[in-house]
N, C-alpha and C positions, 0 to 999 in steps of 0.2 A: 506326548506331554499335554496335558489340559490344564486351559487356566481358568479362573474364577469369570464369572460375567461380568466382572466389573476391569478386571485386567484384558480380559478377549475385546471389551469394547474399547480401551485406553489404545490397544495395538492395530485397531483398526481406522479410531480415530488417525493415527500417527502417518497409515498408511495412505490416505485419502488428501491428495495433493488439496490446494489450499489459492485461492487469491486476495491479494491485500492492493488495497486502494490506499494513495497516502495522496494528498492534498495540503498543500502548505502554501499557494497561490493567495488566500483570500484572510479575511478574518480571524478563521480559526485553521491550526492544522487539525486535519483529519485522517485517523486510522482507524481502516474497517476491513477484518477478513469477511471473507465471504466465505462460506463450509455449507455446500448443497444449499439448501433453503435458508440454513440461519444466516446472520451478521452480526458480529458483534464489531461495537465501534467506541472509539474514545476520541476526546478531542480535546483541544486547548486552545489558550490565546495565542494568537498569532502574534507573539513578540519578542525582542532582541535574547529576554531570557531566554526565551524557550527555545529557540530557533536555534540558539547558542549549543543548547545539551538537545537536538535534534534528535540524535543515534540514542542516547539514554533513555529519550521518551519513547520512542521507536521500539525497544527492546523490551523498557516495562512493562509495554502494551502487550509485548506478544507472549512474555512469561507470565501474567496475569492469566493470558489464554489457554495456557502448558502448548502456546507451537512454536517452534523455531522454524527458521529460515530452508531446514531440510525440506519440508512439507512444503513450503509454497512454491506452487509450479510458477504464479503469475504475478504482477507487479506491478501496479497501473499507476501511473504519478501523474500528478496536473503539471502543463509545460506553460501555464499562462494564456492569456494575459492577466498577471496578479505583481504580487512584490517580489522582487526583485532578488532581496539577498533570501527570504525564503524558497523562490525557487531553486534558485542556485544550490543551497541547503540541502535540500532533499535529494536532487539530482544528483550533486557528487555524492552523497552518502548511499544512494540506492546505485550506483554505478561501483562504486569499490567494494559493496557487501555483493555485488553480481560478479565480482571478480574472482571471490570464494565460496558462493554458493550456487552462481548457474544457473539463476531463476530465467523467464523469458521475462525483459522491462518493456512495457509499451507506455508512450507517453498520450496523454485526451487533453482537451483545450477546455478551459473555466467554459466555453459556450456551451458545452456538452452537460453540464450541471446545471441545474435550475433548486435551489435552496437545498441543498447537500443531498439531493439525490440524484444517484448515479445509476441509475436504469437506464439512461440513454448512452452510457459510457460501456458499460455490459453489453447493449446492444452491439455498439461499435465493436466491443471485442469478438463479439460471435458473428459478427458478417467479416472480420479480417481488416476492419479499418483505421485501427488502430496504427499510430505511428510506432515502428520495432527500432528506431535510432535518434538517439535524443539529441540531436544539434544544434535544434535552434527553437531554445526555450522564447517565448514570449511574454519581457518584461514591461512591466507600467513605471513611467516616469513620475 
């Protein structure tokens, strides 16, 4: 069976595991896949609304992008030090979408970011230093 160039690359896109960075510790929340070289990323205000439909924006983001949660092998969350009920936020919601999709979650600490870049958080994930058990998020009073 052959398909068009443009369906052969849709099904390989598909096939080609996926990492998302989500960040809700600080100012803004932030969602960024990473797919080889590119990134696409969206972000918001960091507030009670938003925080509220967390999972809504979470999913817009990613059907805006045509990837679900199949594809992402990885899942990197900020664990703090930031706010509070946002981290809390993202960690339950990334911990019960991991309960039916299987992703690996590692959590990185706001120190690891320097103005929403995450190269030193990548770093960490590719030497293994990454935290793989999210217990003990760190809140700001």
């Amino acid at each position: 069976m052959k398909f068009s160039s443009a369906k052969a690359d849709l099904i390989m896109k598909k096939k080609i595991k996926k990492n998302l960075i989500i960040d809700a510790a600080n100012e803004r929340i932030i969602f960024k896949i990473i797919d080889n070289n590119k990134t696409y990323t969206n972000d918001y205000e960091n507030s009670r609304k938003n925080f509220d439909k967390f999972a809504v924006l979470l999913f817009k983001f990613l059907d805006k992008k045509m990837i679900g949660f199949d594809i992402v092998d990885k899942v990197l969350v900020n664990l703090g030090p930031g706010k509070f009920s946002s981290i809390r936020t993202s960690i339950s919601t990334l911990k019960a979408l991991n309960l039916i999709y299987k992703f690996k979650l590692y959590g990185f600490s706001s120190k690891e970011v320097e103005k929403y870049d995450y190269s030193k958080v990548l770093e960490s994930l590719k030497k293994g230093k990454l935290i793989k058990k999210l217990i003990k998020p760190l809140y700001m009073s």
